[in-house]
N, C-alpha and C positions, 0 to 999 in steps of 0.2 A: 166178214161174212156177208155172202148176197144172198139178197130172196130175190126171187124173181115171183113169187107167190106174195100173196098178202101176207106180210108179218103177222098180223091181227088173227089169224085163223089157230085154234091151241091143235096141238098135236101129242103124239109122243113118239118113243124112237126106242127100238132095238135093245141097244147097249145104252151105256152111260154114256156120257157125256159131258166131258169137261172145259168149260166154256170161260174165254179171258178174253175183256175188253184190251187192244191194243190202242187204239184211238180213238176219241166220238169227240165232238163237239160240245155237245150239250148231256147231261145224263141217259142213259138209254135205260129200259128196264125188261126182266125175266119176269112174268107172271107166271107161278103154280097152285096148281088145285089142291090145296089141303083135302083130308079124308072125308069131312062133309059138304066136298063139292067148292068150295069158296073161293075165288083168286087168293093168292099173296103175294102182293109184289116187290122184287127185290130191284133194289137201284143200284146200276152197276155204272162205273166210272171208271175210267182209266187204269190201270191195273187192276182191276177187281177180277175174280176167280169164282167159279162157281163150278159146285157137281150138280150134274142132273142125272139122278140113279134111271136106270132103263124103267120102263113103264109111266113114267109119270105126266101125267100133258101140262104141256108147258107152249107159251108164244112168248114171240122176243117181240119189242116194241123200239125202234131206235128214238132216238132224243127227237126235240122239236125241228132241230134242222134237217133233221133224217139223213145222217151219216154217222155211221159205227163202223168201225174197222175192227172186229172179232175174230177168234178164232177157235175153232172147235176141234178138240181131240180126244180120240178113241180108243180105250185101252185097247183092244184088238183087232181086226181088221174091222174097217168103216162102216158102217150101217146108215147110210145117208136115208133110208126109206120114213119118211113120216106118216104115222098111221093118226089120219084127221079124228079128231070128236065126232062130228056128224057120222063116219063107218059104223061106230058101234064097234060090234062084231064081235068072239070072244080071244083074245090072244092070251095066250102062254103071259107074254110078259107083263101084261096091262095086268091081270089076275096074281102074279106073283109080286109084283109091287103091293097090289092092295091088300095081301096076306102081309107085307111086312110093317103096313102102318096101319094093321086092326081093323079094316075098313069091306066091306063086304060090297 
């Protein structure tokens, strides 16, 4: 996976999102916002798998040497669009995610 944007910045996306480290260096990591707002970061390695349900913001962070070779797949056609933190704004999916983890 390339950023051509700052990894650092959290976002969210569309659809799900099913995300597999192929390669890294060094450990890379998925930060998400639990329901009261909080990072939780998971550390992904080498084969590791991960879903990212649609709504939820999330940034990728690569390892110290900052190379990760990832890959991201869509159950349905692609929704590359990320809709940054700073927008705001109200979306459809950013509000149905937060219905399904009780969060208002």
């Amino acid at each position: 996976m390339y950023y051509s944007a700052s990894p650092f910045n959290s976002s969210f996306s569309e659809s799900p999102a099913f995300q597999s480290v192929l390669r890294s260096w060094l450990m890379a990591c998925t930060k998400v916002r639990d329901k009261n707002d909080r990072w939780i970061r998971c550390a992904l390695e080498k084969g590791d798998f991960m879903i990212l349900p649609a709504g939820i913001y999330h940034r990728f962070t690569p390892g110290s040497t900052n190379f990760t070779h990832a890959m991201r797949l869509f159950k349905d056609e692609p929704k590359w669009t990320p809709y940054p933190r700073k927008d705001g704004g109200d979306y459809v999916e950013r509000a149905a995610y937060l219905k399904t983890i009780g969060a208002s």
